[in-house]
C-alpha positions as CSV (number, residue, x, y, z in Angstrom):
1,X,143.3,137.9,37.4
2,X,146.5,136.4,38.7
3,X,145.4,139.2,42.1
4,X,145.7,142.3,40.0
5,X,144.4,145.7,41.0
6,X,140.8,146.0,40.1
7,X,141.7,149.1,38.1
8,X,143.5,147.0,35.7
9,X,140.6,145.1,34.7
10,X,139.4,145.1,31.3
11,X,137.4,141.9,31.0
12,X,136.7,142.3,27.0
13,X,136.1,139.2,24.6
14,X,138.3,139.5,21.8
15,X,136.7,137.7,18.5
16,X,139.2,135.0,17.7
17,X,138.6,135.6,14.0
18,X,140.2,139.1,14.3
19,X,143.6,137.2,14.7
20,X,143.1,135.1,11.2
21,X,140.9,137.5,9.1
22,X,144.4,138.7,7.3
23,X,145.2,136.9,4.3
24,X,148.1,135.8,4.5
25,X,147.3,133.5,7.6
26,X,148.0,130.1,6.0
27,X,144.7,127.6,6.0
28,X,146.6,125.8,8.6
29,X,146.9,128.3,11.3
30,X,143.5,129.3,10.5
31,X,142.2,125.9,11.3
32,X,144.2,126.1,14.5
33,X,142.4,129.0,15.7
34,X,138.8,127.4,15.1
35,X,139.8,123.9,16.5
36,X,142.4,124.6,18.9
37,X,140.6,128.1,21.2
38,X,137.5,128.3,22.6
39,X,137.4,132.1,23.6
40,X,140.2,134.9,23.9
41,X,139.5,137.2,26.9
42,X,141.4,140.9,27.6
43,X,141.3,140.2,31.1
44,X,143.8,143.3,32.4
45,X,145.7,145.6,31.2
46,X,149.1,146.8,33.2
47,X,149.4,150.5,32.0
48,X,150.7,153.7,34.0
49,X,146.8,154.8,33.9
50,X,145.6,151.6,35.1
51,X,147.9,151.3,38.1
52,X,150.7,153.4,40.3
53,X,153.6,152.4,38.0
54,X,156.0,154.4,36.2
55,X,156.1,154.1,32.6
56,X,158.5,152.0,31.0
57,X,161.4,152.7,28.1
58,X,161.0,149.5,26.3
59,X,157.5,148.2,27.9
60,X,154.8,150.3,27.5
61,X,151.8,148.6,28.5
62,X,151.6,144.6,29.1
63,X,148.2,143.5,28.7
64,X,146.9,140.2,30.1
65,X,145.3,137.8,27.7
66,X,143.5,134.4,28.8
67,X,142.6,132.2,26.2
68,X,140.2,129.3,27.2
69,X,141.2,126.2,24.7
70,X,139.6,123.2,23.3
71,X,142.5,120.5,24.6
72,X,145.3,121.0,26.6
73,X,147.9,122.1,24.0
74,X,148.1,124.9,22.0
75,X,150.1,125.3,18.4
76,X,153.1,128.5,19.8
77,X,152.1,129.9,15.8
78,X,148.9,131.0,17.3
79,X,150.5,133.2,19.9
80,X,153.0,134.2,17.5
81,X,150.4,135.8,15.8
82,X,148.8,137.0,18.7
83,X,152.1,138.7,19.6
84,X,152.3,139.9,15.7
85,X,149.1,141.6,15.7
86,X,149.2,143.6,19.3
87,X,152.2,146.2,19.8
88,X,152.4,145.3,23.0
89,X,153.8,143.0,25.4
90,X,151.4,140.2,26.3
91,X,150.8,137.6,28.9
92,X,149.3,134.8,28.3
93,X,146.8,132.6,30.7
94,X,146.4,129.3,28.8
95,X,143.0,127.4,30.5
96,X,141.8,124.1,30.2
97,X,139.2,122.5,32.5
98,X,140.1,125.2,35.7
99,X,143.7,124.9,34.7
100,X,146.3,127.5,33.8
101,X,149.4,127.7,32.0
102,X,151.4,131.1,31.8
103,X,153.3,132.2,28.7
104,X,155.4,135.1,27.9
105,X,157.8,135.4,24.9
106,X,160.8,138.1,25.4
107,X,159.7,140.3,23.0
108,X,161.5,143.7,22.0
109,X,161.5,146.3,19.7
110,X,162.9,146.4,16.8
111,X,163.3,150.2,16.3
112,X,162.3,153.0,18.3
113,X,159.9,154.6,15.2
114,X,158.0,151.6,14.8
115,X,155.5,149.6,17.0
116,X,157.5,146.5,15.1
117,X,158.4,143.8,17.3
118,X,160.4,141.0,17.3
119,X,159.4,137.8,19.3
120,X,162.1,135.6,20.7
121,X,161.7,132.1,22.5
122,X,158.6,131.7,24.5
123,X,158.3,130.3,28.4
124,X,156.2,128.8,30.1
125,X,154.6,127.1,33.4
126,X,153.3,123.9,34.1
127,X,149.6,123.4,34.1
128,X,148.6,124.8,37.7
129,X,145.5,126.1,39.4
130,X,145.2,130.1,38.9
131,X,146.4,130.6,42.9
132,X,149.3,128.7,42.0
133,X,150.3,130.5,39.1
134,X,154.3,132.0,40.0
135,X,153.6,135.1,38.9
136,X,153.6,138.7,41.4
137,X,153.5,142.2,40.3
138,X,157.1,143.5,41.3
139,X,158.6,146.4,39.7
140,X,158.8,149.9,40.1
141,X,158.1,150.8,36.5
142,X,156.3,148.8,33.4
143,X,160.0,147.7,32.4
144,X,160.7,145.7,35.3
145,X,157.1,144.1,35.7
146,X,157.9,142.5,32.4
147,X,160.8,141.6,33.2
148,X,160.1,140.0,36.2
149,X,157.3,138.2,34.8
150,X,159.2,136.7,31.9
151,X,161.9,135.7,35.3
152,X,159.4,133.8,37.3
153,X,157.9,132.0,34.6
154,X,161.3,130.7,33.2
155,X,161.9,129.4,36.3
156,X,165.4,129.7,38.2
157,X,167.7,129.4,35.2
158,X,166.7,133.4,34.9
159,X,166.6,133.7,38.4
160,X,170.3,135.4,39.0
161,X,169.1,139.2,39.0
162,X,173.2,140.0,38.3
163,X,172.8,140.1,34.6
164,X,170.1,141.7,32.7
165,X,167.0,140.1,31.6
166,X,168.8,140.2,27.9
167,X,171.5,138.4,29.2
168,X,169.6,135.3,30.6
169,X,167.9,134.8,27.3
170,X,171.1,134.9,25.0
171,X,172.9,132.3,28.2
172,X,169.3,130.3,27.8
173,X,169.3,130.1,24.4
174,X,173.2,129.5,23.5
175,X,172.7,126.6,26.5
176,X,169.7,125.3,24.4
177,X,171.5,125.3,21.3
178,X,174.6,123.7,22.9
179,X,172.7,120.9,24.0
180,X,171.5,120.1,20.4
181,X,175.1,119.8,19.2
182,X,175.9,117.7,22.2
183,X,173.8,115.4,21.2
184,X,174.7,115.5,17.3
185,X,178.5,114.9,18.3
186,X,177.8,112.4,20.8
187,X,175.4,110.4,17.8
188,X,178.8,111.0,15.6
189,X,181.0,109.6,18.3
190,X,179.2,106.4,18.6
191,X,179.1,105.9,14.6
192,X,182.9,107.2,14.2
193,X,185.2,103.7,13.4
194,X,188.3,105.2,13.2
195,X,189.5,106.1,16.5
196,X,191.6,108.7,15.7
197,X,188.9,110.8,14.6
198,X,186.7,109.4,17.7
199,X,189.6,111.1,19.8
200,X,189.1,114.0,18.1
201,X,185.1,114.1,18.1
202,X,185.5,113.6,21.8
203,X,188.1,116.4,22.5
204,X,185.1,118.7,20.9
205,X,182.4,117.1,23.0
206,X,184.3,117.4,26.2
207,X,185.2,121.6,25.0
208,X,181.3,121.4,24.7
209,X,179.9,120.0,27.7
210,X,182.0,122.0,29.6
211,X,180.8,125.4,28.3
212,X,177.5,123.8,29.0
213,X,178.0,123.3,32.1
214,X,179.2,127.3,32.7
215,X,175.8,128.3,31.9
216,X,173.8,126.2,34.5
């Protein structure tokens, strides 16, 4: 898929059940799986035997899951699990009626002796036709394949190659969370009687919006 080397292809179905058969998958996710996913397909697998690339330090395979749904939303649990249950890094190809949405969490390892990882934010595209998809294989090694897929799907708020990839996701995410409080203070401000403390709420709100806008 996604115009891949034919020596990547794997093309194996993947019983959905193998995802929820552990028990201490809550009935709820569970129910997800059955309702929400049609079929889960291994469709490629980005390795340094499956194609001219040198191995990775932190990446050492990204495999290439497609996962045909029921509607055109999926619960993020169920690809948490996904990404719980595989040791490596995944990307995901979301379809619905010929449509595609790509996923990808930044996912890293927790230590070096352990295939433990953990899963950060996820990102994703619109819904687009497959030949649409933003997604090319660039990279020298397995490292900066994943890294440059997790880039193009975020979009161009990761798109300034000057910082690291690890970088752009704590900017993204301090950004994200700044926006929350700006919108908690400027609820406050609007409630606040007593305009000395309105003065003060809006001092904060102006220090926030400004590191805010540092990010973009």
């Amino acid at each position: 898929m996604i115009g891949l080397p034919k020596s990547t292809e794997f093309n194996r179905r993947i019983p959905k059940q193998k995802f929820y058969e552990n028990l201490s998958i809550s009935p709820t996710l569970k129910r997800i799986f059955v309702e929400q996913i049609k079929v889960i397909w291994w469709r490629d697998k980005i390795a340094t035997t499956t194609i001219n690339l040198a191995a990775g330090e932190r990446v050492t395979e990204i495999e290439i899951f497609e996962i045909c749904l029921s509607a055109p939303q999926l619960n993020e649990a169920v690809l948490r699990q996904i990404d719980k249950e595989i040791p490596y890094h995944i990307l995901f190809l979301l379809e619905y009626e010929g449509l595609y949405q790509a996923w990808i969490a930044y996912k890293e390892t927790i230590t070096s002796s352990t295939n433990a990882f953990r899963v950060d934010k996820y990102y994703h595209t619109d819904w687009l036709k497959e030949k649409d998809l933003p997604l090319k294989l660039e990279g020298l090694n397995i490292d900066q394949v994943y890294e440059n897929f997790v880039r193009q799907i975020a979009g161009e708020s990761f798109s300034d190659k000057s910082e690291t990839l690890k970088e752009s996701i704590a900017r993204d995410s301090r950004k994200r969370e700044l926006q929350k409080q700006i919108a908690i203070l400027q609820a406050k401000v609007y409630k606040e009687k007593q305009l000395n403390k309105q003065v003060e709420l809006n001092a904060e709100l102006k220090r926030m919006k400004k590191e805010w806008e540092e990010l973009l």
